[in-house]
N, C-alpha and C positions, 0 to 999 in steps of 0.2 A: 363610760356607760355604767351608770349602776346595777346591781345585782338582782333585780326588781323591776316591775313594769305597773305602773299604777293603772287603775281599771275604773275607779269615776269617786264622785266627792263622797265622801264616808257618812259625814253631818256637818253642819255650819253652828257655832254656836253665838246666839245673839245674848249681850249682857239686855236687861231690859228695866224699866220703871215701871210698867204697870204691866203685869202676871198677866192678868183673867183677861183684858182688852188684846194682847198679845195672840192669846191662845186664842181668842174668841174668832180675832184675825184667818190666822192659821188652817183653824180646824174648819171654821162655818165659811167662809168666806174661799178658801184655798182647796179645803178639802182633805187636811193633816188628820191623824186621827193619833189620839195619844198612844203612846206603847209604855212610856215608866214613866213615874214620877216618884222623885226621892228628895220629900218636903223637910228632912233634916239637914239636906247640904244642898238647898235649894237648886234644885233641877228639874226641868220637865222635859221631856224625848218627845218628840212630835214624828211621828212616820210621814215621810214625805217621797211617793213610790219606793223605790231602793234605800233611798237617804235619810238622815235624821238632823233633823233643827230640831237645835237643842236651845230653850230659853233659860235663862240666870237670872232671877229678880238681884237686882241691883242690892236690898238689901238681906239678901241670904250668903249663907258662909261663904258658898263661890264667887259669887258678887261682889264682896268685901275685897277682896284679895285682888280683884283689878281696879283698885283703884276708883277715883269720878267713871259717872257714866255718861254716855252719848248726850248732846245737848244740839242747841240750836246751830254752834258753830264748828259742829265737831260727830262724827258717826265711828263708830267700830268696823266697820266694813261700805265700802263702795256701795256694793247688791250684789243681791242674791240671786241667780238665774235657774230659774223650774222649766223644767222642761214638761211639755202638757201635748197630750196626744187629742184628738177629735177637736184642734183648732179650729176655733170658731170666733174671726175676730168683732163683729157685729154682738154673737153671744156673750163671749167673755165681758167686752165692754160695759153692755147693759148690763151684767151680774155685775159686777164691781160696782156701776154705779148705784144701784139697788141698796148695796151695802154701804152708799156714801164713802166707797174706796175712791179716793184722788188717782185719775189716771195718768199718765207722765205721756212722751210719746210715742209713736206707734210707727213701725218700721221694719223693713227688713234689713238681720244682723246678722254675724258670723258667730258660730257656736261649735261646739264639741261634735254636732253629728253636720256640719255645714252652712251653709246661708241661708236663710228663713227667717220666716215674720216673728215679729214680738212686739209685746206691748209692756211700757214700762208704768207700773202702779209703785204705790206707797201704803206702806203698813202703818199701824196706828203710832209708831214712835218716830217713822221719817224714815224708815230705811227703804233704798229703794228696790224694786221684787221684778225681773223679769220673767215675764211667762213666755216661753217660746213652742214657737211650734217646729215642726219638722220641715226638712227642706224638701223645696220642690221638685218634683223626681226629671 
C-alpha cells in the first residue's frame, strides 16, 4: 500500500495542432475557462471544475519534445471523461450539436462516483470527451 491516497485527476494534458480551435472547443462549447497561459513554452491551463486540461501546440517548445503528433491513426490518449452535474441528456445533445460537435454514443457507464449516463462526443482534433452524469440514487 502506498504512503498516499490519491483524491482525483490533477489535469490531462492534450499535445494539439490547432491552438485557437482546441480552446474554442473547451471553453465555448464545454465550458473551460482559461487560468495561465505561458506562450513562451507553449502552454495554455484550461480550468475544468477542480481539474486542469492542459493544451500543447504541437509546434511550441513542449510540443517539440514529444515527438509527431496525434494523427488519423494514432491519439495521445483513449478519452477524456468530465464529469457534468445538471445532466441533461436531450440538452447536452442539442448543445453539441449547435456547435457542429460529432456526438459518439450514449449510454450508461461505470465511473469514479458509480454507474451513470454518459454521452460520448469528439473534440476538434478526434479526441474522444466523455460527459458524465451522476449516478442514479
Amino acid at each position: 500500500m502506498p504512503p498516499f491516497r490519491l483524491q482525483q485527476i490533477d489535469h490531462v494534458v492534450l499535445r494539439v495542432h490547432d491552438l485557437a480551435a482546441m480552446q474554442a472547443f473547451y471553453c465555448d462549447v464545454l465550458g473551460c475557462t482559461q487560468e495561465r497561459r505561458q506562450d513562451a513554452i507553449g502552454l495554455v491551463q484550461l480550468r475544468a471544475g477542480e481539474s486542469l486540461i492542459d493544451l500543447v501546440p504541437l509546434d511550441g517548445k513542449l510540443g517539440r519534445l514529444g515527438g509527431a503528433g496525434p494523427g488519423r491513426e494514432g491519439h495521445n490518449m483513449d478519452h477524456l471523461c468530465l464529469s457534468v452535474e445538471n445532466y441533461d441528456e436531450a440538452a447536452i445533445v442539442a448543445h453539441l450539436k449547435t456547435h457542429g460537435v460529432r456526438v459518439g454514443d450514449i449510454g450508461s457507464r461505470y465511473g469514479a462516483q458509480g454507474e451513470g449516463p454518459s454521452i460520448y462526443c469528439y473534440d476538434p482534433q478526434g479526441n474522444m470527451i466523455e460527459l458524465k452524469g451522476q449516478p442514479a440514487v
